[in-house]
BAFI-3210 file (N, C-alpha, C; in Angstrom, 3 decimals, decimal comma, padded with zeros to 6 digits):
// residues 195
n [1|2|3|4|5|6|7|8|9|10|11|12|13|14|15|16|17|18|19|20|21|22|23|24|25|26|27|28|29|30|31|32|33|34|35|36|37|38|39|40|41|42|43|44|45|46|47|48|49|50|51|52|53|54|55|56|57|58|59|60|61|62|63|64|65|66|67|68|69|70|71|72|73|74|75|76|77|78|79|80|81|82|83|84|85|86|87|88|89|90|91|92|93|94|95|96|97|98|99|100|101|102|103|104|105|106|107|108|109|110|111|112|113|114|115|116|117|118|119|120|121|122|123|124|125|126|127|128|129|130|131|132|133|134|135|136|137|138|139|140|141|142|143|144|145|146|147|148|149|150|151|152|153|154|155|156|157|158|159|160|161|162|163|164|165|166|167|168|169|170|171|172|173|174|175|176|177|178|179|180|181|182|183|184|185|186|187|188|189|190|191|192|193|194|195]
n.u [039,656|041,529|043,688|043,488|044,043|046,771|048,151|047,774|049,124|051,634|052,545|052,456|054,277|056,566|057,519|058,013|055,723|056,720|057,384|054,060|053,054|050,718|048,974|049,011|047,829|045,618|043,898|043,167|041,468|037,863|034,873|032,572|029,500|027,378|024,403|023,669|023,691|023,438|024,574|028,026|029,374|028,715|028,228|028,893|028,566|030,740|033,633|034,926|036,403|038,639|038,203|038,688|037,757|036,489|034,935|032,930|031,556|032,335|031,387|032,636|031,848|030,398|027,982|026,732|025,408|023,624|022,351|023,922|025,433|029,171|031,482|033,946|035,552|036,616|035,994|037,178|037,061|039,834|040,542|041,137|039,203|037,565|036,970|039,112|039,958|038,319|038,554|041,367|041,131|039,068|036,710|033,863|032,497|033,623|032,653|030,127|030,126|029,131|027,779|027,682|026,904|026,732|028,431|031,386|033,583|036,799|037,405|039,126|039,764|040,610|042,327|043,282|044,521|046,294|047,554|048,645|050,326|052,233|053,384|053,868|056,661|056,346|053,821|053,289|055,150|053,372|051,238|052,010|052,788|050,298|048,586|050,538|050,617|047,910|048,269|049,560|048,480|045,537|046,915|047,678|045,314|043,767|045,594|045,196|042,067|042,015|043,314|043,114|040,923|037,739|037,691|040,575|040,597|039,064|040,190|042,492|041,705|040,618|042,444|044,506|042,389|041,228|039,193|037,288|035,883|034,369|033,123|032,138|029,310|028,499|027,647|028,467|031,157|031,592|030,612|032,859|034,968|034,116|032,852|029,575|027,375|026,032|027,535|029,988|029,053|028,998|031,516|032,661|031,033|032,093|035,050|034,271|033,867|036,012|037,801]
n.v [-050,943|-050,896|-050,599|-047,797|-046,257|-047,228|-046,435|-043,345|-043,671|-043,856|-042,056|-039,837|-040,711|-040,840|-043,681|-046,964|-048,997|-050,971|-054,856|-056,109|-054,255|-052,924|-054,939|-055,768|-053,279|-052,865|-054,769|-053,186|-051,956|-050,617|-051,387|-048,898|-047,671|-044,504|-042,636|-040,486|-037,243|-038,198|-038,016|-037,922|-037,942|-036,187|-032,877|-032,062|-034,604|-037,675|-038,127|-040,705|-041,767|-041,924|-040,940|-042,773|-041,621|-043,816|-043,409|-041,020|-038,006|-035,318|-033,620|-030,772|-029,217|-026,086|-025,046|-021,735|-019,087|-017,864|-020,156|-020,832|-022,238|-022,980|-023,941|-025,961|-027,962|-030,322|-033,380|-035,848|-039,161|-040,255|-038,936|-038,272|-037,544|-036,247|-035,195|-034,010|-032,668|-033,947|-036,636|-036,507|-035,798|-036,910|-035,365|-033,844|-033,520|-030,557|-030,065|-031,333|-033,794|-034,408|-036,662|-035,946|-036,667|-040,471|-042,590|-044,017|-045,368|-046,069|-047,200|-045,975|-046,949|-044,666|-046,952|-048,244|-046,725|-045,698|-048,100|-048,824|-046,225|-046,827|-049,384|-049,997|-048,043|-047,001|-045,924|-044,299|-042,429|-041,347|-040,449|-038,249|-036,444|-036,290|-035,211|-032,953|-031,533|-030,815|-028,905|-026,714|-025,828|-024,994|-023,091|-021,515|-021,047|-019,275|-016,951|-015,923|-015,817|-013,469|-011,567|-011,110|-010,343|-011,590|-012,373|-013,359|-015,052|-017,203|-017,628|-019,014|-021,139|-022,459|-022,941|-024,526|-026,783|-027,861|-030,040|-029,756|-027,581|-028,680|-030,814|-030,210|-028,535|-025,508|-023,452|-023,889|-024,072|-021,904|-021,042|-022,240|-020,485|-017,685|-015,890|-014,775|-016,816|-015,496|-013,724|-014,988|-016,743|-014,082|-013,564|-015,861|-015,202|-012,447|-013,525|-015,679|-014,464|-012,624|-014,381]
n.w [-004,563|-002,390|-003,971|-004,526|-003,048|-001,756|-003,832|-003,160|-000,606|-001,439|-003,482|-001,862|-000,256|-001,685|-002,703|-002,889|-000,765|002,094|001,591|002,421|004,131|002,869|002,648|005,470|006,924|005,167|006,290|008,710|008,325|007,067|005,010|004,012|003,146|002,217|001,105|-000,603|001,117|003,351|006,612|007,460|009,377|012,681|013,998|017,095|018,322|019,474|016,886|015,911|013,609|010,473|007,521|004,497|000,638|-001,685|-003,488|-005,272|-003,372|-000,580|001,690|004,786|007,302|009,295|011,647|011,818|014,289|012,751|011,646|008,877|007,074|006,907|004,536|004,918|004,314|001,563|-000,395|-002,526|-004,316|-003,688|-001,284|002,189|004,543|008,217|011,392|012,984|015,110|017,099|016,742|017,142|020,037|021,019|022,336|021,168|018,039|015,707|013,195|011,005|008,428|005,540|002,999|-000,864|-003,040|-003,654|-001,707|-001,255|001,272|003,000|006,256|009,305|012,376|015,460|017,147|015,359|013,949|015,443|016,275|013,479|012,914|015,004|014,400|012,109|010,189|007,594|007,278|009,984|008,966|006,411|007,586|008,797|007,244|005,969|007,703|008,485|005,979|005,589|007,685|006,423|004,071|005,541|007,034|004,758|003,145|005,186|005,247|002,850|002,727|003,877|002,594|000,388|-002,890|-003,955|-006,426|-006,904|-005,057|-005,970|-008,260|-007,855|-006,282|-008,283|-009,685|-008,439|-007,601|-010,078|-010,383|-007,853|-008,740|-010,621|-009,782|-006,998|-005,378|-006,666|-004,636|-002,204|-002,963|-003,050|-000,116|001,097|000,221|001,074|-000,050|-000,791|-003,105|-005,351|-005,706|-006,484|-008,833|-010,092|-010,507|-011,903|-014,490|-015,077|-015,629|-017,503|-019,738|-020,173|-021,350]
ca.u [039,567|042,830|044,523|043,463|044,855|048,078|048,760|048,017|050,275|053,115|052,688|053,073|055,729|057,840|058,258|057,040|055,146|057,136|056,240|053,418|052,618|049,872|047,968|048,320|046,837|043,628|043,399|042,529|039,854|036,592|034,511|031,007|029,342|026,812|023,594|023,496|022,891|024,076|025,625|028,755|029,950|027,458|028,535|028,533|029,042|032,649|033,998|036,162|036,945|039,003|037,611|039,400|037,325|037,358|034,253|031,785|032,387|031,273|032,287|032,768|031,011|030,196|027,181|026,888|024,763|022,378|022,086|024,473|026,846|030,523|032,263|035,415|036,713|035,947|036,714|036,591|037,618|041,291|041,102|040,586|038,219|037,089|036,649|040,351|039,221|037,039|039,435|042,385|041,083|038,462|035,419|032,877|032,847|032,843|031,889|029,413|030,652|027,934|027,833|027,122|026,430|026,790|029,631|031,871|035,151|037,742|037,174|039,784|039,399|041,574|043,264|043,966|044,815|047,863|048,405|049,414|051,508|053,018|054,066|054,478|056,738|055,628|051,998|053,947|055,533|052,360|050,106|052,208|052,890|049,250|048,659|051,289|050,425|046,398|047,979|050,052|047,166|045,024|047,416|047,707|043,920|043,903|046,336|044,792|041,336|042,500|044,637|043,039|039,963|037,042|037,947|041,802|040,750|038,797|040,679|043,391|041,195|039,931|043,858|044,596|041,499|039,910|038,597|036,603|035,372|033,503|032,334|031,306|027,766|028,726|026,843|029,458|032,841|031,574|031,053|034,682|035,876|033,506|031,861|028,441|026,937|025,820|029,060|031,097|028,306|029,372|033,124|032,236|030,601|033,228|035,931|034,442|033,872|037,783|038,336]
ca.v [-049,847|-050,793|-049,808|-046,453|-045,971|-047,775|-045,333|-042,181|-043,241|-044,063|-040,884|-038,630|-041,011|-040,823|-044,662|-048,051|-049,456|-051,882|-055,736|-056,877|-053,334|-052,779|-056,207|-055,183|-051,919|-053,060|-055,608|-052,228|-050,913|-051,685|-050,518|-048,205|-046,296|-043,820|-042,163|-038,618|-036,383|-038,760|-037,284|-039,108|-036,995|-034,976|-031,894|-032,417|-035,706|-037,832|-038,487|-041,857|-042,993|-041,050|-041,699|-042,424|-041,739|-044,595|-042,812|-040,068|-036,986|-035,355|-031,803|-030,403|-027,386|-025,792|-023,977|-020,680|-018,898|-017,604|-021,357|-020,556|-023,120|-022,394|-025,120|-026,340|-028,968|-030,727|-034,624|-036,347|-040,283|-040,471|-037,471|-038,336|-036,170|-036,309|-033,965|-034,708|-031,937|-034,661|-037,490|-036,876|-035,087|-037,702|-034,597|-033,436|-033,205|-029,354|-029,785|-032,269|-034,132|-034,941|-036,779|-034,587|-038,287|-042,060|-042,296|-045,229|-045,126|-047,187|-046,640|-046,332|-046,402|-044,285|-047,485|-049,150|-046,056|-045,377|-049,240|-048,609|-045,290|-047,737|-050,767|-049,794|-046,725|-046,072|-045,177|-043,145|-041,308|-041,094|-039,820|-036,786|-035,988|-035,940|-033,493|-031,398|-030,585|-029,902|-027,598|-025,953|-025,855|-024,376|-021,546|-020,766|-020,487|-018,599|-015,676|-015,383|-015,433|-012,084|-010,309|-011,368|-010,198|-012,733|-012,908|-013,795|-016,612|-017,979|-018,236|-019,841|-022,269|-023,345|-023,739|-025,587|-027,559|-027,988|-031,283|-030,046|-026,844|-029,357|-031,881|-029,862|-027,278|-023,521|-022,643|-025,017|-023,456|-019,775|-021,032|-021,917|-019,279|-016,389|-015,846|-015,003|-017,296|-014,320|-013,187|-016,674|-016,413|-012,730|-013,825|-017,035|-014,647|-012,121|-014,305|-016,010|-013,548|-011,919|-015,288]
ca.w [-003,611|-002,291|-005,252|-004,798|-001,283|-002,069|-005,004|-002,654|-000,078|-002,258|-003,977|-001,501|000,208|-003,259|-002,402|-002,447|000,593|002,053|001,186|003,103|004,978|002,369|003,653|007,340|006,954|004,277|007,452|010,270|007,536|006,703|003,648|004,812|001,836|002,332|000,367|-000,976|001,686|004,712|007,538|008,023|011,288|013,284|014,763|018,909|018,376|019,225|015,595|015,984|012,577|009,675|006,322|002,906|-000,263|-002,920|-004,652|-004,178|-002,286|000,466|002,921|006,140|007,846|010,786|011,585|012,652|015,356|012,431|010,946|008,030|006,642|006,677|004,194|005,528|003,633|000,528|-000,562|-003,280|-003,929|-003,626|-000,264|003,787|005,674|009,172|012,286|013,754|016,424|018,016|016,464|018,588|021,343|022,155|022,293|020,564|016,691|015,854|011,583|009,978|007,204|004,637|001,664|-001,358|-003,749|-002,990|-001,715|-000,500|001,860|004,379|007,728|010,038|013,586|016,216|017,587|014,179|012,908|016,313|015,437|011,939|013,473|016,022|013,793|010,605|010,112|006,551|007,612|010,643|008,305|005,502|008,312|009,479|005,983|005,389|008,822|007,832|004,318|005,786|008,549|005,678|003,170|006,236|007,245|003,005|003,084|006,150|004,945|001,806|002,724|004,767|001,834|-001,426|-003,064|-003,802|-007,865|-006,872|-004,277|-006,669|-009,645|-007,105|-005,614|-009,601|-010,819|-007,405|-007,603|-010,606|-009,879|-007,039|-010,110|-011,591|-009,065|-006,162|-005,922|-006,783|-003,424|-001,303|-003,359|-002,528|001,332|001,311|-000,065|002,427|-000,156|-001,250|-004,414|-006,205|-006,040|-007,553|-010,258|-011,261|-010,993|-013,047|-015,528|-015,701|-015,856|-018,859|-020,524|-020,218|-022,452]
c.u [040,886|043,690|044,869|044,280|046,167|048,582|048,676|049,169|051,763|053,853|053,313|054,597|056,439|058,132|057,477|056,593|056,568|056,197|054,962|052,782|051,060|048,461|047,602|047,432|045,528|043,244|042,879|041,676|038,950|035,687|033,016|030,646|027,705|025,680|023,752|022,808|023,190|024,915|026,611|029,384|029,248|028,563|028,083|028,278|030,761|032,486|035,226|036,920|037,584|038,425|038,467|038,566|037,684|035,926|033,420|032,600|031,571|031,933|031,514|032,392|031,034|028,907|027,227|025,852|023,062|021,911|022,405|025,147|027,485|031,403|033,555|036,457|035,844|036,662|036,533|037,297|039,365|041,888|040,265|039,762|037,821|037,164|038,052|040,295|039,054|037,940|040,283|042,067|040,096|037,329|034,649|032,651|033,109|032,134|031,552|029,528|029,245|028,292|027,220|027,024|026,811|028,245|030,473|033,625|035,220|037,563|038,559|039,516|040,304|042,328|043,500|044,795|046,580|048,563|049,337|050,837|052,429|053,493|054,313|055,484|056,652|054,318|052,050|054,047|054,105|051,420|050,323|052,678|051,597|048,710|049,647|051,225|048,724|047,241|048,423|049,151|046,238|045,322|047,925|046,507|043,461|044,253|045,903|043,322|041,124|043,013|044,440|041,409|039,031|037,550|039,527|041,695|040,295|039,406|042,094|043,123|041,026|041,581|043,703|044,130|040,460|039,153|037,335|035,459|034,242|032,639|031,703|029,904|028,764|028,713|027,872|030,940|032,778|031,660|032,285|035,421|035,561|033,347|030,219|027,870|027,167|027,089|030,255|030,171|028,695|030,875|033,127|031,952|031,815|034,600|035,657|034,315|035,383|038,097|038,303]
c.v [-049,606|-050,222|-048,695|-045,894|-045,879|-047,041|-043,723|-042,084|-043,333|-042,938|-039,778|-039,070|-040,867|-042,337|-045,619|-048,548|-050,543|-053,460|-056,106|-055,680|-053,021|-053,563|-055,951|-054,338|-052,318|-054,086|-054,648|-051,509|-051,742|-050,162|-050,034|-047,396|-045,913|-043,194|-040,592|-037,982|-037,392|-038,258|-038,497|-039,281|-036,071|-034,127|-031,982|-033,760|-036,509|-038,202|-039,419|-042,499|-041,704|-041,742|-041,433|-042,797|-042,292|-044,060|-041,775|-038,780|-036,219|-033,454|-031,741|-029,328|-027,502|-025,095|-022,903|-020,357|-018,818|-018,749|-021,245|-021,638|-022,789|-023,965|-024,976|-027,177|-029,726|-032,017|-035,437|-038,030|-039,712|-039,340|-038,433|-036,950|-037,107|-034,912|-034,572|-033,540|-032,965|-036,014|-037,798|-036,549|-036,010|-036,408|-034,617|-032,695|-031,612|-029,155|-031,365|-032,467|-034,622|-035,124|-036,294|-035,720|-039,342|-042,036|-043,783|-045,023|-046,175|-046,688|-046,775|-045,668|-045,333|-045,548|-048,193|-047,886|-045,878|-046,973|-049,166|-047,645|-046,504|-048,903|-050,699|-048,625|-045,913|-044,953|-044,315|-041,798|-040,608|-040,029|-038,356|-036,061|-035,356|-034,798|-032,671|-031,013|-030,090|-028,918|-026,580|-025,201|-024,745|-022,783|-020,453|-019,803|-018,962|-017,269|-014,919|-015,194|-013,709|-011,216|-010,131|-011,130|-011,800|-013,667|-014,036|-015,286|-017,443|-018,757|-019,261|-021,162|-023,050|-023,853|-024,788|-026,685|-027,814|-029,272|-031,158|-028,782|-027,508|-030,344|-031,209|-028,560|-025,988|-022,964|-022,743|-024,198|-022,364|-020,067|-020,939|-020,882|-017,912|-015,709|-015,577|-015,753|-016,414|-013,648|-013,997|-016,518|-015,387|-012,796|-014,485|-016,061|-013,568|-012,869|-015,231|-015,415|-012,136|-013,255|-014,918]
c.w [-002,892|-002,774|-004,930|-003,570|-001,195|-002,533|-004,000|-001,826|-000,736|-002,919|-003,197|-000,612|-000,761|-003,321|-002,558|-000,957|000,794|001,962|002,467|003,988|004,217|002,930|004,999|007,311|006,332|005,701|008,688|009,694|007,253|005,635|004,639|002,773|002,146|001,260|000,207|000,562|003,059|005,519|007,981|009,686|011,547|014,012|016,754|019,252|018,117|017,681|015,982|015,013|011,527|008,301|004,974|001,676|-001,243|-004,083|-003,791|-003,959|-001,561|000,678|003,781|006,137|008,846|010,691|011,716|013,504|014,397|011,781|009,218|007,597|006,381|005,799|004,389|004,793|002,369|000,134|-001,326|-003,604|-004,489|-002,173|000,597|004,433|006,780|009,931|012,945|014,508|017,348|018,173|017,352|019,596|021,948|022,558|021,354|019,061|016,791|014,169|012,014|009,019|006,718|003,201|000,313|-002,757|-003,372|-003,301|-000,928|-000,235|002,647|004,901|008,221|011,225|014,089|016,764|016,447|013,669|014,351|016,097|014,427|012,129|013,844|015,351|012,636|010,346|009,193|006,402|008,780|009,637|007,113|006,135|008,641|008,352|005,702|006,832|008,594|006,985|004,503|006,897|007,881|004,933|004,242|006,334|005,825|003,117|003,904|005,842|003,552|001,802|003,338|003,763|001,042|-001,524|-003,423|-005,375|-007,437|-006,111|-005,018|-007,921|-009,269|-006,952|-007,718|-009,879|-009,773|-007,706|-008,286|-010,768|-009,101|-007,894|-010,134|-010,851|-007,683|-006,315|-006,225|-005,459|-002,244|-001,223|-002,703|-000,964|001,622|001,028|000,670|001,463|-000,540|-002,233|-005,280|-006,880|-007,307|-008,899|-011,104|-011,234|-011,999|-014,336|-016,260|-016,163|-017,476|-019,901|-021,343|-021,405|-023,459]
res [x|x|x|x|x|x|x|x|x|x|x|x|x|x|x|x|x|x|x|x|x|x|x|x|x|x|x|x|x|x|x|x|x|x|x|x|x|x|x|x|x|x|x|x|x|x|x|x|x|x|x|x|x|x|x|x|x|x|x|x|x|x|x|x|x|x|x|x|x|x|x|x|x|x|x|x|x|x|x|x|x|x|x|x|x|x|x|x|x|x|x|x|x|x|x|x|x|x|x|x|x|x|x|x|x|x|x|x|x|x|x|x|x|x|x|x|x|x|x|x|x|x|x|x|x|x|x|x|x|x|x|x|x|x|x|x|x|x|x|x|x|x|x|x|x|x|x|x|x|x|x|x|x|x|x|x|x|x|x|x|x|x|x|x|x|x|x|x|x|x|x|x|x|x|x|x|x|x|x|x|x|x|x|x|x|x|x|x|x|x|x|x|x|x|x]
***
């Protein structure tokens, strides 16, 4: 499970860990794994721990007023999700992460996790790497959910992410993307059919 962790941060550092930083850090986690359909983070509840997927996968939502689901984020083993809303700020989740099959991750708290910041400066640097490529990623999404028809986001999101194509519901992708099913179905259809 380690393994898998090790190899992400290295990756996006371009670098090896240094010796012995690997050990500290598997020492401020702890393994949790979850059942299909487990809420891992409630909505209006604090969210204290960040989670790194070593199998499984899960996503983030929000509700809406009419009891809609808005999917937010999507995670599959080798990706972190949490509510880092609630995380750093110390309030009140605002999405519910739920596991979408059995799923098993590292925990890390908020003070292991400013530990790791604070004494290591690989996992400094790893961490604000990994918040700055979701606030990037975010404000992508953001500009293109605004400019681009539903076919174009989609066929974006599939090159991007065809990993998540194949492993997450249909119903889930179309939330993220705003949207309808019906709709991703008659893209899906035309689209294979242009083949």
């Amino acid at each position: 499970m380690i393994n898998l962790l090790k190899s992400h941060i290295e990756r996006l550092l371009n670098d090896e860990l240094p010796e012995g930083n690997c050990t500290l850090f598997s020492n401020l986690l702890f393994e949790k794994t979850f059942d299909k359909k487990d809420v891992i983070v409630e909505e209006g509840k604090q969210c204290n721990y960040i989670y790194f997927l070593t199998e499984g996968s899960c996503y983030s939502y929000f509700m809406d007023e009419k009891g809609e689901e808005h999917a937010i984020q999507f995670a599959l083993a080798g990706y972190w999700i949490s509510d880092l809303y609630s995380f750093f700020s110390g309030k009140k989740a605002i999405y519910t992460i739920q596991a979408l099959e059995p799923t098993k991750v590292l925990v890390l708290n908020k003070e292991s996790f400013q530990k790791a910041c604070d004494t290591m400066p690989a996992f400094d640097r790893y961490f604000r790497l990994l918040i700055q490529n979701a606030f990037v990623a975010l404000q992508y999404r953001l500009a293109k959910t605004n400019s681009e028809d539903a076919e174009h986001r989609y066929i974006e999101f599939a090159q991007m992410h065809p990993q998540f194509v194949q492993q997450i519901p249909q119903y889930l992708i179309a939330s993220y993307l705003g949207i309808k099913p019906q709709s991703l179905s008659r893209i899906r259809k035309d689209l294979s059919q242009k083949k």
